[in-house]
C-alpha positions as CSV (number, residue, x, y, z in Angstrom):
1,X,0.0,0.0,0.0
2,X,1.0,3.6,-0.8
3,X,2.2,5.4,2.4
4,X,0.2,8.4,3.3
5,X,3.0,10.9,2.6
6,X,3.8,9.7,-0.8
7,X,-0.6,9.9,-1.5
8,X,-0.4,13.0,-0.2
9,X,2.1,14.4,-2.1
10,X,0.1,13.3,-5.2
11,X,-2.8,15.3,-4.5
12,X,-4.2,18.6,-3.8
13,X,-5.0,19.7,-0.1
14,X,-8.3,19.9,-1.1
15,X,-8.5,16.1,-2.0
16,X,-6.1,15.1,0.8
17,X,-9.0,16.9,3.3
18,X,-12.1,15.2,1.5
19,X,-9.7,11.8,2.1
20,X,-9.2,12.3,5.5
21,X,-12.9,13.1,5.6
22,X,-14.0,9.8,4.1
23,X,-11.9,7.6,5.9
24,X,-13.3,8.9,9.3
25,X,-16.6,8.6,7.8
26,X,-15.9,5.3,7.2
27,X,-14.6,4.8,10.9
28,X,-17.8,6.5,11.8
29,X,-19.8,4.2,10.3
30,X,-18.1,0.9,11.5
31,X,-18.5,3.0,15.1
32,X,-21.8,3.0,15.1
33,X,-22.3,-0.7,13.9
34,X,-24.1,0.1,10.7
35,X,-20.9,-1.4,8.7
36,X,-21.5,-5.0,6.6
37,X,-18.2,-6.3,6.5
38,X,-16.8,-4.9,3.5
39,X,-19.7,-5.2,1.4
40,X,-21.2,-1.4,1.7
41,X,-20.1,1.4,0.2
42,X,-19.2,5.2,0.8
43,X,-18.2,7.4,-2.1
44,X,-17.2,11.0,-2.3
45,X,-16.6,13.6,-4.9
46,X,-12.9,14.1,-5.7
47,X,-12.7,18.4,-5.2
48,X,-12.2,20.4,-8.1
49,X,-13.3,17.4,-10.6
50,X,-16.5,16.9,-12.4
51,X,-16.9,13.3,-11.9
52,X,-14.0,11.6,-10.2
53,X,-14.3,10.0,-7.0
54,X,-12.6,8.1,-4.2
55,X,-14.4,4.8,-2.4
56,X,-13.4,2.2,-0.3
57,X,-10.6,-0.6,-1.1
58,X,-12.5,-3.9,-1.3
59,X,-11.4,-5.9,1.1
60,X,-10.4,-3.7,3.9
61,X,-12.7,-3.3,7.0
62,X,-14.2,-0.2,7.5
63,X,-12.3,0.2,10.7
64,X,-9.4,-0.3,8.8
65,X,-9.8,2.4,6.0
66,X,-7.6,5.2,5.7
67,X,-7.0,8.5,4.1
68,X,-4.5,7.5,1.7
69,X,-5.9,3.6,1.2
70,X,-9.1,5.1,-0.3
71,X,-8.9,4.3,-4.6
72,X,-10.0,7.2,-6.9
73,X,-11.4,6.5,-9.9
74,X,-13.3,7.9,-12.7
75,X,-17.0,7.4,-14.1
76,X,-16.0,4.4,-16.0
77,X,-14.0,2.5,-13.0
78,X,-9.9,3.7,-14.5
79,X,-7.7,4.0,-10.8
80,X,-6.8,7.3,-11.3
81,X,-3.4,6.9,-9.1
82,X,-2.3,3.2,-8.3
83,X,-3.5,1.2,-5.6
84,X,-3.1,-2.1,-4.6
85,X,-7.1,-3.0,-4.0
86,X,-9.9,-3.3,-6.3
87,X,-13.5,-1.8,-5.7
88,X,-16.6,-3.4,-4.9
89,X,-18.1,-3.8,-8.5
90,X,-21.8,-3.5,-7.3
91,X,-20.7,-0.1,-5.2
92,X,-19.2,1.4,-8.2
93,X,-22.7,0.8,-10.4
94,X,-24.4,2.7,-7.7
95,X,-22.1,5.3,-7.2
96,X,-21.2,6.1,-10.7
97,X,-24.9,6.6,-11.4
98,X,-25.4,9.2,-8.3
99,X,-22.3,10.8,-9.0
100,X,-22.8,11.5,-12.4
101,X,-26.7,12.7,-12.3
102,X,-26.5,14.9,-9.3
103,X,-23.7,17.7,-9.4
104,X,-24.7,19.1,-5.9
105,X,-23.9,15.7,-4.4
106,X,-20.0,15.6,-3.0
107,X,-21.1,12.2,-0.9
108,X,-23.0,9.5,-1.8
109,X,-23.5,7.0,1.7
110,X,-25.0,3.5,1.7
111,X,-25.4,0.7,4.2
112,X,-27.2,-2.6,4.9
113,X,-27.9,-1.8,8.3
114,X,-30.2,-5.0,10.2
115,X,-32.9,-2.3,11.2
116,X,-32.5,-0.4,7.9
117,X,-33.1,-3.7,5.4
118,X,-35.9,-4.7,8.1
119,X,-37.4,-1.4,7.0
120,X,-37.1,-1.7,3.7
121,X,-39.0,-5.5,3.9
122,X,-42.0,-3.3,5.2
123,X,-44.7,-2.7,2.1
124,X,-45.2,0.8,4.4
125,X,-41.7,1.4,4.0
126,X,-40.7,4.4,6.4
127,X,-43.7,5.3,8.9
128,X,-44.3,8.8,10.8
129,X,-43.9,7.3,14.4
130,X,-40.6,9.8,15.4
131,X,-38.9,13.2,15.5
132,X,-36.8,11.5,13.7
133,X,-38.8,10.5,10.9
134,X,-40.2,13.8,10.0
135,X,-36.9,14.4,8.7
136,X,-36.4,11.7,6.2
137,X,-40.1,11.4,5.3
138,X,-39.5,15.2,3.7
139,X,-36.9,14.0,1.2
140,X,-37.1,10.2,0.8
141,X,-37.3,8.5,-2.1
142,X,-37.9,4.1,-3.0
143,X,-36.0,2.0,-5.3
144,X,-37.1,-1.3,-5.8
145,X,-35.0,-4.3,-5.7
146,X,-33.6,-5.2,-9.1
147,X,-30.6,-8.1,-7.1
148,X,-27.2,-6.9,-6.9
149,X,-26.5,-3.6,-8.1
150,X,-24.2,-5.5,-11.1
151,X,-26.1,-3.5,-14.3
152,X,-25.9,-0.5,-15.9
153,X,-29.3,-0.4,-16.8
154,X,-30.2,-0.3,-13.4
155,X,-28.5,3.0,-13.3
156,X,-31.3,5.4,-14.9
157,X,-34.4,3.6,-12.8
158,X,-32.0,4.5,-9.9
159,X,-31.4,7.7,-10.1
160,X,-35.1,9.0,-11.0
161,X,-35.9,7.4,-7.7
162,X,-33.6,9.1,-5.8
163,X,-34.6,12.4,-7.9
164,X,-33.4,15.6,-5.6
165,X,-34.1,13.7,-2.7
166,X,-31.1,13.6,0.2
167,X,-32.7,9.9,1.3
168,X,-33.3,6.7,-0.5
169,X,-34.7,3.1,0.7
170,X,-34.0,0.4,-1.5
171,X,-36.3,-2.1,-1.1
172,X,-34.9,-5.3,0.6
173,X,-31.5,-3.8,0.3
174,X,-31.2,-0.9,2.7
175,X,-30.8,2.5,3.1
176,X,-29.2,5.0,1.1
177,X,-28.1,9.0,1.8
178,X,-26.5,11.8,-0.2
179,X,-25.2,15.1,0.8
180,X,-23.5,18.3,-0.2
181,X,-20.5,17.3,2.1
182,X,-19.7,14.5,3.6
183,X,-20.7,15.6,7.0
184,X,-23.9,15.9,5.5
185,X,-24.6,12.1,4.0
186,X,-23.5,11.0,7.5
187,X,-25.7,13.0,9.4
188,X,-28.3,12.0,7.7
189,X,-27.6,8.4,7.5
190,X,-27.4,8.7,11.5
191,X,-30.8,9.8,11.5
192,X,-32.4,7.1,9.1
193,X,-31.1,4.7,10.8
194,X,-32.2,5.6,14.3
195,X,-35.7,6.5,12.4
196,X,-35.7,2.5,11.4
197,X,-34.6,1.2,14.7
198,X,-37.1,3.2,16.7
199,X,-39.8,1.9,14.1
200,X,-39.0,-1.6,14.3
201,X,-38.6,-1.2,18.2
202,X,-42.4,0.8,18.4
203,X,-44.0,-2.3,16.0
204,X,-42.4,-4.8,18.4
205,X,-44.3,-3.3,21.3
206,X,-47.4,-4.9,20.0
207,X,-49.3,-1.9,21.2
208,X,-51.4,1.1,19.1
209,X,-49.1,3.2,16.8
210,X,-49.5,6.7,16.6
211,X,-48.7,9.0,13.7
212,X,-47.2,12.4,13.4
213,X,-49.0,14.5,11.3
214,X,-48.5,15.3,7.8
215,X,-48.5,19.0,8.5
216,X,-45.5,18.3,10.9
217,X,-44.2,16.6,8.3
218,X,-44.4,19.2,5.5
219,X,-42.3,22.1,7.7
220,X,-39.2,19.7,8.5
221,X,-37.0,21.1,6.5
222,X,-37.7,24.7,8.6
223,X,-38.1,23.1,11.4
224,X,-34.3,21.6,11.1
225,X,-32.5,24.9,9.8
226,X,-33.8,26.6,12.8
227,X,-32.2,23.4,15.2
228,X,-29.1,23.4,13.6
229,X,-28.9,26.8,13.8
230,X,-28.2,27.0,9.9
231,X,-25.1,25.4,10.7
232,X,-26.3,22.1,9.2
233,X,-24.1,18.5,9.4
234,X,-21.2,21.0,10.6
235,X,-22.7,21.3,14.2
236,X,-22.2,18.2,14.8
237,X,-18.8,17.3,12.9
238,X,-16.3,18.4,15.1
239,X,-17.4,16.7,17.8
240,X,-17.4,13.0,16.1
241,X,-13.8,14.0,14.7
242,X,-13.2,14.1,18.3
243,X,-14.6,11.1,19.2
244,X,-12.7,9.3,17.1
245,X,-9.5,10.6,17.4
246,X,-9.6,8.9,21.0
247,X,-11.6,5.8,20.3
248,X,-10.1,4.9,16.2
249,X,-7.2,7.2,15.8
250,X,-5.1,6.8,12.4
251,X,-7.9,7.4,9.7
252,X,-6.2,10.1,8.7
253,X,-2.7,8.2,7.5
């Protein structure tokens, strides 16, 4: 594997940040348990490029992912500097797609989380029961399963269901976010999944569900500028930098 001062030395700042980024985001996301191995996927736009973009080595545990092991790569799968690992082939169909149909998208995040594929098994899909939920209900979008993400053709049915949405279930499959940073897709992965886990936990009850209403629903976005103080994903950042420089240091080698 490259060392992290000879990647570094190959790139711009601006890239070298986005790759320190995504390797925490990765760490992140093996942190919170929402990691499947190594068979889920976290892509982000390479900075200052149209449609390059760096993902995960194939192979490696998310734990394990660093700054400099992360492979860039173009729209039709060419390493654009050399690296020792090979990407997941299904990741790259979905990412490739996102990547090139949405410009505002720097991150594209997606997991097969057990609460999140439960979810996605329900024919109601996503249900108002939470806070949380008012949130992805606003932007969510539903793909239908197709089996593994292997074909291009899958690609146009994929993004039209995502549309300009920041959330997407795929049914049977699990859960999907994008964002304009990567702060952003993480954030809002952290709240689709806890918006799955509290539904699966409120159906388990047994008892009498009830839903928030559609009104509450309609002013989320609002209602989520005014709590992040128009600060967005970046309120809450820092802090999980923080957490993982003591808990998972070394993502950024």
């Amino acid at each position: 594997m490259s060392s992290s001062a000879s990647v570094r030395d190959q790139v711009s700042p601006a890239e070298w940040q986005a790759r320190v980024d995504l390797a925490a985001c990765y760490r992140l996301v093996a942190r919170f348990g929402w990691d499947d191995l190594v068979f889920t996927h976290i892509s982000a736009r390479v900075p200052g490029t149209e449609h390059d973009f760096l993902i995960n080595p194939y192979g490696l545990l998310f734990e394990e992912i660093t700054a400099s092991s992360l492979v860039k790569i173009d729209l039709d799968g060419k390493k654009l500097l050399p690296s020792p690992y090979e990407i997941n082939p299904a990741g790259f169909t979905i990412h490739s797609a996102i990547h090139a149909a949405r410009a505002d998208v720097q991150c594209v995040l997606h997991t097969h989380s057990l609460n999140g594929v439960a979810v996605s098994a329900q024919r109601g899909g996503v249900l108002p029961l939470s806070q949380q939920s008012i949130f992805v209900l606003a932007s969510l979008g539903y793909h239908d399963y197709e089996g593994v993400a292997l074909r291009d053709d899958e690609k146009p049915r994929l993004v039209r269901d995502l549309g300009d949405r920041g959330f997407l279930m795929l049914r049977n499959h699990g859960l999907l976010t994008v964002g304009e940073s990567i702060a952003d897709a993480f954030l809002r992965m952290y709240v689709f999944e806890a918006t799955c886990t509290i539904q699966v936990r409120a159906q388990a009850g047994g008892g009498e569900l009830v839903s928030v209403d559609p009104r509450i629903i309609a002013g989320a976005a609002q209602q989520q500028v005014a709590v992040m103080r128009g600060l967005g994903a970046g309120l809450v950042w820092p802090g999980l930098l923080r957490k993982l420089d003591r808990d998972r240091p070394g993502y950024a080698e």
